[in-house]
PDB file as gemmi writes it, atoms N, CA and C in Angstrom:
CRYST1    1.000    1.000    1.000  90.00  90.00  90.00 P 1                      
ATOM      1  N   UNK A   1     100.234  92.407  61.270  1.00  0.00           N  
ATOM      2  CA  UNK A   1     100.529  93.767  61.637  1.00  0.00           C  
ATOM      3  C   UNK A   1     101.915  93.779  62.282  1.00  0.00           C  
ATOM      4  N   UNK A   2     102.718  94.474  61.922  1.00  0.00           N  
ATOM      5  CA  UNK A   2     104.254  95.074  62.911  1.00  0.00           C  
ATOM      6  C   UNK A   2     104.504  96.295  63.167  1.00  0.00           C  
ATOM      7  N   UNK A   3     104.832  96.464  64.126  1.00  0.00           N  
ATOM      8  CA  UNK A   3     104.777  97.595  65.145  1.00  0.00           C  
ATOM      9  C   UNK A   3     106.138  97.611  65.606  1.00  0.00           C  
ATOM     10  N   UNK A   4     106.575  99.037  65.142  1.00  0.00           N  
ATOM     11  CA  UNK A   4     108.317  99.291  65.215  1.00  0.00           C  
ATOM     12  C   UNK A   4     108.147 100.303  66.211  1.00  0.00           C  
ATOM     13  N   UNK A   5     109.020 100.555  67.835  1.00  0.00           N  
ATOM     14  CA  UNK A   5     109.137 101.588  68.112  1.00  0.00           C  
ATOM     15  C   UNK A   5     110.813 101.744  68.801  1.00  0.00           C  
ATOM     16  N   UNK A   6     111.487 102.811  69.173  1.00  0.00           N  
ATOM     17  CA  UNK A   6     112.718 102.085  69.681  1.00  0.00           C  
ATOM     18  C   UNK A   6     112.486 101.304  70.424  1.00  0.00           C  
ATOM     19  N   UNK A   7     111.459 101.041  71.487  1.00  0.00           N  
ATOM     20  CA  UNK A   7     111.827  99.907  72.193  1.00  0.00           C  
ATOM     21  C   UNK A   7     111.630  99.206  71.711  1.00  0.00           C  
ATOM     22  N   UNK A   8     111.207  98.481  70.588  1.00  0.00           N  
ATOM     23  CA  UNK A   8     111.593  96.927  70.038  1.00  0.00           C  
ATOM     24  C   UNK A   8     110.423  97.105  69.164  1.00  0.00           C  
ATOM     25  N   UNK A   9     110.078  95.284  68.698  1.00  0.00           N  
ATOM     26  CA  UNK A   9     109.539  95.463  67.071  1.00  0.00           C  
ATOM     27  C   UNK A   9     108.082  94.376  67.611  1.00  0.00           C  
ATOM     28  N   UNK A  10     106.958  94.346  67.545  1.00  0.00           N  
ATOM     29  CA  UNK A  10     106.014  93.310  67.870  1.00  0.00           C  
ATOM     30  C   UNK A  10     105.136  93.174  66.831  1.00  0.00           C  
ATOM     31  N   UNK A  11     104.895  91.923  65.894  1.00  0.00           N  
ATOM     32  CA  UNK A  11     104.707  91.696  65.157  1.00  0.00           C  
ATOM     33  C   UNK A  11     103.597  90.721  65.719  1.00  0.00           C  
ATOM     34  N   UNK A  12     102.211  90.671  64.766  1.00  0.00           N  
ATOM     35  CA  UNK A  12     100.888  89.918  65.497  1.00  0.00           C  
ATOM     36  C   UNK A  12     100.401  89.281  63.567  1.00  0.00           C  
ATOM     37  N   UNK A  13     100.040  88.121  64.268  1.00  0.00           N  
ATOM     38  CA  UNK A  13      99.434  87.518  63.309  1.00  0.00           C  
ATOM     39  C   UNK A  13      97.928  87.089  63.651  1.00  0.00           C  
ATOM     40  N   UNK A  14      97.173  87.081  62.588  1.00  0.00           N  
ATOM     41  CA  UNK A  14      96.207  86.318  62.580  1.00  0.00           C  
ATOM     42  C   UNK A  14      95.355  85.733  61.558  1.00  0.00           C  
ATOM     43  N   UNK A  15      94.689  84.808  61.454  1.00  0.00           N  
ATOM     44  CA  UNK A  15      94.266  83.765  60.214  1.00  0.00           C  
ATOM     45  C   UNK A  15      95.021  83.398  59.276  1.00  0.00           C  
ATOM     46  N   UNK A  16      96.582  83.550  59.483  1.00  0.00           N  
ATOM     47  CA  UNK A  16      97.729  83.403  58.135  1.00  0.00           C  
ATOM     48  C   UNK A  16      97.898  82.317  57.636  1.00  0.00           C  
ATOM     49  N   UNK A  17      97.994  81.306  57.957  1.00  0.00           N  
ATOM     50  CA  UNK A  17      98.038  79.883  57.239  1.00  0.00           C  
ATOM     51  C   UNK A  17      99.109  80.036  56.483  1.00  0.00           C  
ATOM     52  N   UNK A  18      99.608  78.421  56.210  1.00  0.00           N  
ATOM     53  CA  UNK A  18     101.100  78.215  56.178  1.00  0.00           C  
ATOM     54  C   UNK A  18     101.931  78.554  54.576  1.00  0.00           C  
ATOM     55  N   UNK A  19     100.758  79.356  54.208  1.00  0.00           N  
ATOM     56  CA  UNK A  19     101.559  80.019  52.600  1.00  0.00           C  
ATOM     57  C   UNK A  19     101.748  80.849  52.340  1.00  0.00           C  
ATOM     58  N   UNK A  20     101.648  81.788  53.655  1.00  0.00           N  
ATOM     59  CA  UNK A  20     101.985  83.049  53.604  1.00  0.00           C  
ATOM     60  C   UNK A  20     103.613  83.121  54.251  1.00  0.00           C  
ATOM     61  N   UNK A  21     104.410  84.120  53.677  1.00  0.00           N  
ATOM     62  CA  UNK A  21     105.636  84.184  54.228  1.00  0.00           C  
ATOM     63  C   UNK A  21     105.887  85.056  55.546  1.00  0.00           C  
ATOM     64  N   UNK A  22     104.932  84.449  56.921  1.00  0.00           N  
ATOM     65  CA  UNK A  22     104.960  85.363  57.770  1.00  0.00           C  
ATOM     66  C   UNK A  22     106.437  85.172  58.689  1.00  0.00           C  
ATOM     67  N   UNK A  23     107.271  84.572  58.050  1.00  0.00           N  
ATOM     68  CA  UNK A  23     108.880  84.789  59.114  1.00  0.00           C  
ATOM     69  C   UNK A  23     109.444  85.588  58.441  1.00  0.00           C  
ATOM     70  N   UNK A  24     109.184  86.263  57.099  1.00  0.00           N  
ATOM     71  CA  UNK A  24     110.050  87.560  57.013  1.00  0.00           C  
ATOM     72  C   UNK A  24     109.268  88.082  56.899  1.00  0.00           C  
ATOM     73  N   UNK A  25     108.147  88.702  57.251  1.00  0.00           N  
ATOM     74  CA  UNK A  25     107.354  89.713  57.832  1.00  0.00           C  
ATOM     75  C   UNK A  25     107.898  90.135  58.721  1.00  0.00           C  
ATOM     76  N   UNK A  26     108.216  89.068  59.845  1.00  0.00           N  
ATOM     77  CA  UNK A  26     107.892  89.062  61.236  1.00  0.00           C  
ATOM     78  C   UNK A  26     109.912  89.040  61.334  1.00  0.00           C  
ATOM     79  N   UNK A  27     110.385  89.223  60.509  1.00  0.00           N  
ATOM     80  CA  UNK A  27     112.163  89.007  60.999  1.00  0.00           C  
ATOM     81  C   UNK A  27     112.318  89.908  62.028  1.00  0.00           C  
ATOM     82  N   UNK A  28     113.366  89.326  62.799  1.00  0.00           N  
ATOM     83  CA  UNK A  28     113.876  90.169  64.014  1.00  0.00           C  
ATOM     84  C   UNK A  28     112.540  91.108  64.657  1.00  0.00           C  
ATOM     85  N   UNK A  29     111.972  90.309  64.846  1.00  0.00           N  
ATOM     86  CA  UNK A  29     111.142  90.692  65.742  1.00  0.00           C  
ATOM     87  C   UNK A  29     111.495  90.625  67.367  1.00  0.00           C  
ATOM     88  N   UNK A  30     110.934  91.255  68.107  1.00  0.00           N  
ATOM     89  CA  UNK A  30     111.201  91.091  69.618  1.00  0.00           C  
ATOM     90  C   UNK A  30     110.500  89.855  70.237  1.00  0.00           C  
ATOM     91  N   UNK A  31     108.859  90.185  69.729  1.00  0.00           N  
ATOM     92  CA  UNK A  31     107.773  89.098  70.096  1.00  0.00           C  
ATOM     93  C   UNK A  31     106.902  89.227  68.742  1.00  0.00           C  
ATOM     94  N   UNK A  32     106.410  88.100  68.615  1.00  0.00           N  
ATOM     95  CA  UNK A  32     105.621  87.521  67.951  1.00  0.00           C  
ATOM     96  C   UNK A  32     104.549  87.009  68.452  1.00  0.00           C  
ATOM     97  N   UNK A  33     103.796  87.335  68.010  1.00  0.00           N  
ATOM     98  CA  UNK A  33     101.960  87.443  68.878  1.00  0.00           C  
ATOM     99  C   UNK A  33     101.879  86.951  67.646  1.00  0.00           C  
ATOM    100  N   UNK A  34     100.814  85.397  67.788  1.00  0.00           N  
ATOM    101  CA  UNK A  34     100.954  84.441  66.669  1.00  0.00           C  
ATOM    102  C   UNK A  34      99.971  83.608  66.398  1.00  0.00           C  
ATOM    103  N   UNK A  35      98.590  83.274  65.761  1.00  0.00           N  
ATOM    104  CA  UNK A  35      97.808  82.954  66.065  1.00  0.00           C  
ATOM    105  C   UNK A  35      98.656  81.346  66.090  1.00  0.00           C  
ATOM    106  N   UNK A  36      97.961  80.334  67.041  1.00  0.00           N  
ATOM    107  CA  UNK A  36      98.397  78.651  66.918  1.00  0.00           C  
ATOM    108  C   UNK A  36      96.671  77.612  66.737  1.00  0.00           C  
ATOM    109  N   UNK A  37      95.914  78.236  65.444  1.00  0.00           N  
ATOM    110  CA  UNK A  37      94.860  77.307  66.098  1.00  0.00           C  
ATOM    111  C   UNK A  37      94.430  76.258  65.694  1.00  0.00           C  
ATOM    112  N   UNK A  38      95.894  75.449  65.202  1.00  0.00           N  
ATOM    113  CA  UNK A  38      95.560  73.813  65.226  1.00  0.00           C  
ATOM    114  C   UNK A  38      96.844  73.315  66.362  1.00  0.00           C  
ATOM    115  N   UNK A  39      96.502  71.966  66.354  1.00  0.00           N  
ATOM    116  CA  UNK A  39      97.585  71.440  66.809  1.00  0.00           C  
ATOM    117  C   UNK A  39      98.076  70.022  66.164  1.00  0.00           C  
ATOM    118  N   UNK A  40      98.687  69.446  66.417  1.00  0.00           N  
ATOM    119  CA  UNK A  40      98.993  68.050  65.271  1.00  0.00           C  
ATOM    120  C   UNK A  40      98.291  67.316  65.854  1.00  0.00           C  
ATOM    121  N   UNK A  41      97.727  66.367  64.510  1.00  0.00           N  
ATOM    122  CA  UNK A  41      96.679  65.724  64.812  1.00  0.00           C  
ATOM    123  C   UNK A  41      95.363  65.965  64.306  1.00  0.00           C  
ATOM    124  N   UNK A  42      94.932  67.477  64.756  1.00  0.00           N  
ATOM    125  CA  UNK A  42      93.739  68.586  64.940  1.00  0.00           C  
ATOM    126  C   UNK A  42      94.032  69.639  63.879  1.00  0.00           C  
ATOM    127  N   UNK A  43      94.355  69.339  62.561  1.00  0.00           N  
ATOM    128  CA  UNK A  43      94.495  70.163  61.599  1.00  0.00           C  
ATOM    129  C   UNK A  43      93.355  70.520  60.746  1.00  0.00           C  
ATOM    130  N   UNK A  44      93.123  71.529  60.442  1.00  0.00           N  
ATOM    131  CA  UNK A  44      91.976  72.130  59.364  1.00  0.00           C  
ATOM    132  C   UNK A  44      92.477  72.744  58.126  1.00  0.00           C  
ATOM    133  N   UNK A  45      91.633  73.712  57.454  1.00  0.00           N  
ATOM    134  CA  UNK A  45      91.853  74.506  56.520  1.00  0.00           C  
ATOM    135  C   UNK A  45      93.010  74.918  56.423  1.00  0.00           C  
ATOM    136  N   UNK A  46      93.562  75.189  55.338  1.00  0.00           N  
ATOM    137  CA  UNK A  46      95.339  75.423  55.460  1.00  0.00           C  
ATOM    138  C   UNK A  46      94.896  77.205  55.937  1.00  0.00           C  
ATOM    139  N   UNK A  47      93.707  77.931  56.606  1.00  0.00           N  
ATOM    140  CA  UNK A  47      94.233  79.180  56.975  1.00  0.00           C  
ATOM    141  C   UNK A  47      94.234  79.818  58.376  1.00  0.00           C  
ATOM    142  N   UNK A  48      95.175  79.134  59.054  1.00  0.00           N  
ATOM    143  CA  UNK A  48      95.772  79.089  60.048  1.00  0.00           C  
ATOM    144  C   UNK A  48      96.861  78.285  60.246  1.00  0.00           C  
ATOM    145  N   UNK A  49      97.810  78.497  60.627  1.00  0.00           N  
ATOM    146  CA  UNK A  49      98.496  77.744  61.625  1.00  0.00           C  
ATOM    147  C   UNK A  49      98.373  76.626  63.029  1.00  0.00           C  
ATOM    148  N   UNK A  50      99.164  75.645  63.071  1.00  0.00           N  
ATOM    149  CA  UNK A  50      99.195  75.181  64.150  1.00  0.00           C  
ATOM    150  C   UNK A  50     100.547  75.740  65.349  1.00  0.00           C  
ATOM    151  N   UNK A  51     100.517  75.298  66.603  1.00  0.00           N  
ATOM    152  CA  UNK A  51     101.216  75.649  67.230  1.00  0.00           C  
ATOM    153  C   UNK A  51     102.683  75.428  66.907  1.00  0.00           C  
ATOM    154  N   UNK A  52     103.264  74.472  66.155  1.00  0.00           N  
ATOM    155  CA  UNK A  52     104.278  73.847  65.568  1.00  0.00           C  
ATOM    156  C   UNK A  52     104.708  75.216  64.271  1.00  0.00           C  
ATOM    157  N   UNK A  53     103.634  75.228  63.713  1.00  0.00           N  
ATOM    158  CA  UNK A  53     103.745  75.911  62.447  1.00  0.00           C  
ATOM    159  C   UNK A  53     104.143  77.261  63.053  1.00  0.00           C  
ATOM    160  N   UNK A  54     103.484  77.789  64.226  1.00  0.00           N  
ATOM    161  CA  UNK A  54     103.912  79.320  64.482  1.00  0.00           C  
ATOM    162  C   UNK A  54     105.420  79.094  64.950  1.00  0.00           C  
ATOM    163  N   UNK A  55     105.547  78.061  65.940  1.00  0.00           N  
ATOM    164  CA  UNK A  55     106.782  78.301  66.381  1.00  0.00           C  
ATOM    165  C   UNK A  55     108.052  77.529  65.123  1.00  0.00           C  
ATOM    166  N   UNK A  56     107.831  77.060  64.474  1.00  0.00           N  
ATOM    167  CA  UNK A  56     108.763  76.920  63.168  1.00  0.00           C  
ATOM    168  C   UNK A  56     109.158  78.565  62.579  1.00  0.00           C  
ATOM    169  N   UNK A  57     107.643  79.255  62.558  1.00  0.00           N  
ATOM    170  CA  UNK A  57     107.875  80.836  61.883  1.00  0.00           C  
ATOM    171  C   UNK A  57     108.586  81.644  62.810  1.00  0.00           C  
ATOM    172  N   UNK A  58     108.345  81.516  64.403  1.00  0.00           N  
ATOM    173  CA  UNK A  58     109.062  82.244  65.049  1.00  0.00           C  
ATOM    174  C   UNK A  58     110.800  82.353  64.979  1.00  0.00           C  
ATOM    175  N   UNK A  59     110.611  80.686  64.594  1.00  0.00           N  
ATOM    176  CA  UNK A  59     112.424  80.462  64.854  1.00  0.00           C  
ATOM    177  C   UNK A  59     113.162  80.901  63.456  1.00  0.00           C  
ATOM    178  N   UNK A  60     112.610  80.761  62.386  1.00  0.00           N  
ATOM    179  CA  UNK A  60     113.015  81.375  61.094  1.00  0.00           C  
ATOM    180  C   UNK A  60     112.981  82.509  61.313  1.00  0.00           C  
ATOM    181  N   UNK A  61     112.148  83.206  61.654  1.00  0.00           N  
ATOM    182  CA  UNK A  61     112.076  84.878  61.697  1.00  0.00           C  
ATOM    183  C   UNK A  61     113.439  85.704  62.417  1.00  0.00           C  
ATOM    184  N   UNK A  62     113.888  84.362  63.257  1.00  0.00           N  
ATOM    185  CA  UNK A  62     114.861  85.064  64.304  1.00  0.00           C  
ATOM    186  C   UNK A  62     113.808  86.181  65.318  1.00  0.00           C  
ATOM    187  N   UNK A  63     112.601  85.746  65.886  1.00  0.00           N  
ATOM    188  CA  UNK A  63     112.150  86.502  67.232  1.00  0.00           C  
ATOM    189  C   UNK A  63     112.397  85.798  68.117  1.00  0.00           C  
ATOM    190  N   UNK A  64     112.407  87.014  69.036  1.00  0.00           N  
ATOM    191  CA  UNK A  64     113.249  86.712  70.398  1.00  0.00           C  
ATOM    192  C   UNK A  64     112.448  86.311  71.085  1.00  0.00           C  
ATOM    193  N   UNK A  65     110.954  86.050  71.283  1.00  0.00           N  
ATOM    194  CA  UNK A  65     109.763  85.375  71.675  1.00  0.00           C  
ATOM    195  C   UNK A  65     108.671  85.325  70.963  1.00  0.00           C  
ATOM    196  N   UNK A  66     108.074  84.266  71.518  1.00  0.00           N  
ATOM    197  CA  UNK A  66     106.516  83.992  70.730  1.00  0.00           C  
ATOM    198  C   UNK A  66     105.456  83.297  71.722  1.00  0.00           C  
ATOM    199  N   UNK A  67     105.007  84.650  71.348  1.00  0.00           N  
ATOM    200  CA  UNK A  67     103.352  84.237  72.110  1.00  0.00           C  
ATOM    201  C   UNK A  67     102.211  83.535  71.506  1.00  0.00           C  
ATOM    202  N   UNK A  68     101.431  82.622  71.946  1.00  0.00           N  
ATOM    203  CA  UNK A  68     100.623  81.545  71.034  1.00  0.00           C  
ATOM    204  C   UNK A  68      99.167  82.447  71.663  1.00  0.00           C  
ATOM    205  N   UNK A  69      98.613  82.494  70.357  1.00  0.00           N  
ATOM    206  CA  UNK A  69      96.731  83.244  70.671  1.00  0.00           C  
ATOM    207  C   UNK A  69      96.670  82.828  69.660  1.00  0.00           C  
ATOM    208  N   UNK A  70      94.689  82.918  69.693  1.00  0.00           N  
ATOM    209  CA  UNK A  70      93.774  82.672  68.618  1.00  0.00           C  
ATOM    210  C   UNK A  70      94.015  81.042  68.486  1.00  0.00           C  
ATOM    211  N   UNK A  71      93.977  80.419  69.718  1.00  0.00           N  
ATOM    212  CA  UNK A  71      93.197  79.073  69.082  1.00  0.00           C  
ATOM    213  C   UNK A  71      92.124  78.359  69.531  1.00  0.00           C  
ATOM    214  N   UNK A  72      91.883  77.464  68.773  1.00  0.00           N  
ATOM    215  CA  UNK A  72      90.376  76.744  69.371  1.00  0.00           C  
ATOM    216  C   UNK A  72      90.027  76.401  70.452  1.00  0.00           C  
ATOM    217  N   UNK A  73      88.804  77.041  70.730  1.00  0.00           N  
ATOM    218  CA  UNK A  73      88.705  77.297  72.329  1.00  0.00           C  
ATOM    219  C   UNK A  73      88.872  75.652  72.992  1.00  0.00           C  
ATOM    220  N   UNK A  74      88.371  74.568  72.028  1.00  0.00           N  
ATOM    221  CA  UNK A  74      87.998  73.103  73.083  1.00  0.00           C  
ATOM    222  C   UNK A  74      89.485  72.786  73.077  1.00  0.00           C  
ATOM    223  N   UNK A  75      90.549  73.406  72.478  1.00  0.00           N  
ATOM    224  CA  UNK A  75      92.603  72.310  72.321  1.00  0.00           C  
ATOM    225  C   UNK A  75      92.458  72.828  73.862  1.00  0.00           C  
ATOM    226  N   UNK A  76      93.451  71.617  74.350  1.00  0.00           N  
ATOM    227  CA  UNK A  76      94.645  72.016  75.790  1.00  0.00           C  
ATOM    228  C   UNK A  76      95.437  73.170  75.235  1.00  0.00           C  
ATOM    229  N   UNK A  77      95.778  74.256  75.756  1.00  0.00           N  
ATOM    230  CA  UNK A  77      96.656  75.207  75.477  1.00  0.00           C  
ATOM    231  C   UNK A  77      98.266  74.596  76.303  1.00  0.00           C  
ATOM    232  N   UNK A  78      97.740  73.687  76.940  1.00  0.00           N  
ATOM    233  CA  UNK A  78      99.602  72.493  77.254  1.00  0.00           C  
ATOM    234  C   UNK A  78      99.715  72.024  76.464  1.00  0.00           C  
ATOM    235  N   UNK A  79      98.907  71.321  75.536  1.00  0.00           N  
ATOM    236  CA  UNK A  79      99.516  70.982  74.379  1.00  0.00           C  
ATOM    237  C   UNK A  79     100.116  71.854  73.408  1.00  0.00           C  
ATOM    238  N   UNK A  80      99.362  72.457  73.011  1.00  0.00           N  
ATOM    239  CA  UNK A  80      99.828  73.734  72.442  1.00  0.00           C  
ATOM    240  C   UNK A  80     101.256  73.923  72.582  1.00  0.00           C  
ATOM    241  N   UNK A  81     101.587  74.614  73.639  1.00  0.00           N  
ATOM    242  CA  UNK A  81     102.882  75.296  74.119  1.00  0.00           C  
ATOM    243  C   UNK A  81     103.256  73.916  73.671  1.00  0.00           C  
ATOM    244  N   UNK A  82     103.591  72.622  74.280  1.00  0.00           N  
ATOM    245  CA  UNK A  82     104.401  71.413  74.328  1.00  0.00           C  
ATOM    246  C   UNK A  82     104.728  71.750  72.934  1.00  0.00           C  
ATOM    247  N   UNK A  83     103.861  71.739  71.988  1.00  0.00           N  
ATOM    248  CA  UNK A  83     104.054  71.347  70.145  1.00  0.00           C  
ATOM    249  C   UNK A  83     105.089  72.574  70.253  1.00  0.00           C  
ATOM    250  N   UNK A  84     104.696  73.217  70.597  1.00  0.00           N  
ATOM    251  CA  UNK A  84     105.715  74.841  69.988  1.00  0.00           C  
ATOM    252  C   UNK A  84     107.054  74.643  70.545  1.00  0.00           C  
ATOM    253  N   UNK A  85     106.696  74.366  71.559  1.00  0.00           N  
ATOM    254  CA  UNK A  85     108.496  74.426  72.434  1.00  0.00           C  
ATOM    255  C   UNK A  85     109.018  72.985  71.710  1.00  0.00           C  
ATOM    256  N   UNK A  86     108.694  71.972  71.200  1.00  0.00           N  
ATOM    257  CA  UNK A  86     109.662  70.950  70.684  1.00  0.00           C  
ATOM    258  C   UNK A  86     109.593  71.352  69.254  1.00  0.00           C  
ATOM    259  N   UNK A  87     109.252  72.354  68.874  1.00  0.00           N  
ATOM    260  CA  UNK A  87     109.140  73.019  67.025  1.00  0.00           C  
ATOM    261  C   UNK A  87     110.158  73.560  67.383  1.00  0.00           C  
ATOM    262  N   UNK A  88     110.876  74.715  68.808  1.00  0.00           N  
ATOM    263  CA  UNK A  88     111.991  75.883  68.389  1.00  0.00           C  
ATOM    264  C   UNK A  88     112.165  75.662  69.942  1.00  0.00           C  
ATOM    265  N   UNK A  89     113.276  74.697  70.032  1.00  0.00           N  
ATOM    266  CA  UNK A  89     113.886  74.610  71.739  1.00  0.00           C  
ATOM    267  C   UNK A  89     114.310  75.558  71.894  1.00  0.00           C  
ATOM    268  N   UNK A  90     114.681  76.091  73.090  1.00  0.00           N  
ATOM    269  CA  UNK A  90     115.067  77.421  73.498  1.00  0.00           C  
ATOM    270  C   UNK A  90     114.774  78.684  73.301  1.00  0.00           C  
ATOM    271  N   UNK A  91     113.866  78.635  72.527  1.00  0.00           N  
ATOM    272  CA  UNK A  91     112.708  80.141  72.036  1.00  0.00           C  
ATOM    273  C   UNK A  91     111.792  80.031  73.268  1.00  0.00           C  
ATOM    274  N   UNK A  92     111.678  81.487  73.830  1.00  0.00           N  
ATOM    275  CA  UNK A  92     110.762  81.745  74.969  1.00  0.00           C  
ATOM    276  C   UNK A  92     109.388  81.226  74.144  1.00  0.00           C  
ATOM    277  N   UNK A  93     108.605  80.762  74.600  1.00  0.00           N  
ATOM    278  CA  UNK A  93     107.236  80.541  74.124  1.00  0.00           C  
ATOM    279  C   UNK A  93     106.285  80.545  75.596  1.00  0.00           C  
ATOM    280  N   UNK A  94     105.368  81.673  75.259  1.00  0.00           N  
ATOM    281  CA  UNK A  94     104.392  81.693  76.095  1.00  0.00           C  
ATOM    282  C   UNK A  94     103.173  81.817  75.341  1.00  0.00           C  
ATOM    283  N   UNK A  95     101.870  81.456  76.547  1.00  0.00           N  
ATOM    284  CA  UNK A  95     100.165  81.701  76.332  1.00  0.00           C  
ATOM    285  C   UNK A  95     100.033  82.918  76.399  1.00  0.00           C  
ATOM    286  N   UNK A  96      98.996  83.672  75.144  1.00  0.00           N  
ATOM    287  CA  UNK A  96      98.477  84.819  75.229  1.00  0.00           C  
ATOM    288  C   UNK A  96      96.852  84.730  75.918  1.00  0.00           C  
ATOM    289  N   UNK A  97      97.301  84.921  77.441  1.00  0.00           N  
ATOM    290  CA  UNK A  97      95.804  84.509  77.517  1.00  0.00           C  
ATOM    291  C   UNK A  97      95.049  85.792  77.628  1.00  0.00           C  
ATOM    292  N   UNK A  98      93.473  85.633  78.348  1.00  0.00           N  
ATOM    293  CA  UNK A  98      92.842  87.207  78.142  1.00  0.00           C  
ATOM    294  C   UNK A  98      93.631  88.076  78.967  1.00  0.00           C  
ATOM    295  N   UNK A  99      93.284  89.310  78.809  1.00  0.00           N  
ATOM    296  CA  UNK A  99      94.249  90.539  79.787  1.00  0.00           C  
ATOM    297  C   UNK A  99      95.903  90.078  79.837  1.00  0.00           C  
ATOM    298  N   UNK A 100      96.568  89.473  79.028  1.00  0.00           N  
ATOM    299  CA  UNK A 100      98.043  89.094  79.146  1.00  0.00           C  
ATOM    300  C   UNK A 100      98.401  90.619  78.328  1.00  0.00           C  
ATOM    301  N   UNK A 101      99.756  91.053  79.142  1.00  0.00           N  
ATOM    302  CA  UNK A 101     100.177  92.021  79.451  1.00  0.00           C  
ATOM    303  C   UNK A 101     101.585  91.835  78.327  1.00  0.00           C  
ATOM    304  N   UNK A 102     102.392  92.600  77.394  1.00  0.00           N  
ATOM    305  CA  UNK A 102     103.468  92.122  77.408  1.00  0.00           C  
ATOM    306  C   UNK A 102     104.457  93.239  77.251  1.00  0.00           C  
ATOM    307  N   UNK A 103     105.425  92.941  77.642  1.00  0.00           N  
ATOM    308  CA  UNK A 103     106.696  94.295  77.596  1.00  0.00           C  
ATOM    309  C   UNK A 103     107.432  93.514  76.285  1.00  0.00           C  
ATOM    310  N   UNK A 104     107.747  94.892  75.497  1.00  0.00           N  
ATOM    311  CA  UNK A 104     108.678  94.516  74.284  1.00  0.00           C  
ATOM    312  C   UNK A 104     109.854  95.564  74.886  1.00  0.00           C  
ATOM    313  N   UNK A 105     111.229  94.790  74.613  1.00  0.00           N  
ATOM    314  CA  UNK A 105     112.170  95.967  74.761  1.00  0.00           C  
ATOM    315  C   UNK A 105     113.114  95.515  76.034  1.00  0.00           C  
TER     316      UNK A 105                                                      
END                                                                             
């Protein structure tokens, strides 16, 4: 789903797996709400993403952040982030956890 308003563009994924072309979906996005629910190592069905895989899409897309949700409840969500932030150094990457709040814009 992407969601255009003037204040900025927020683009959300979920169950996409890595053959879908979700970085130009998601181009110039503000944030990217992204499902991450493998991690390396801990890979499944190609329909999802891992945390690596979202933040590879974030950094192609050119968004200006990416938020990691929708993954398996038993992963470390430190790992998580760790995989993402060494996939796209310097891309904000944060946890979407429950009630997380976010300003686009």
């Amino acid at each position: 789903m992407r969601a255009e308003t003037a204040a900025g563009t927020l683009t959300y994924s979920a169950d996409t797996g890595p053959g879908a072309d979700l970085a130009g979906f998601a181009r110039g996005s503000d944030l990217l709400l992204c499902e991450a629910n493998y991690q390396d190592g801990r890979m499944g069905p190609p329909f999802h993403l891992s945390a690596r895989q979202a933040a590879d899409t974030a950094r192609r897309a050119g968004a200006r952040e990416l938020a990691l949700t929708h993954v398996w409840p038993t992963l470390d969500p430190e790992v998580s982030l760790r995989e993402a932030r060494e996939a796209a150094p310097g891309l904000p990457i944060r946890w979407a956890g429950p009630r997380e709040r976010f300003e686009i814009g």
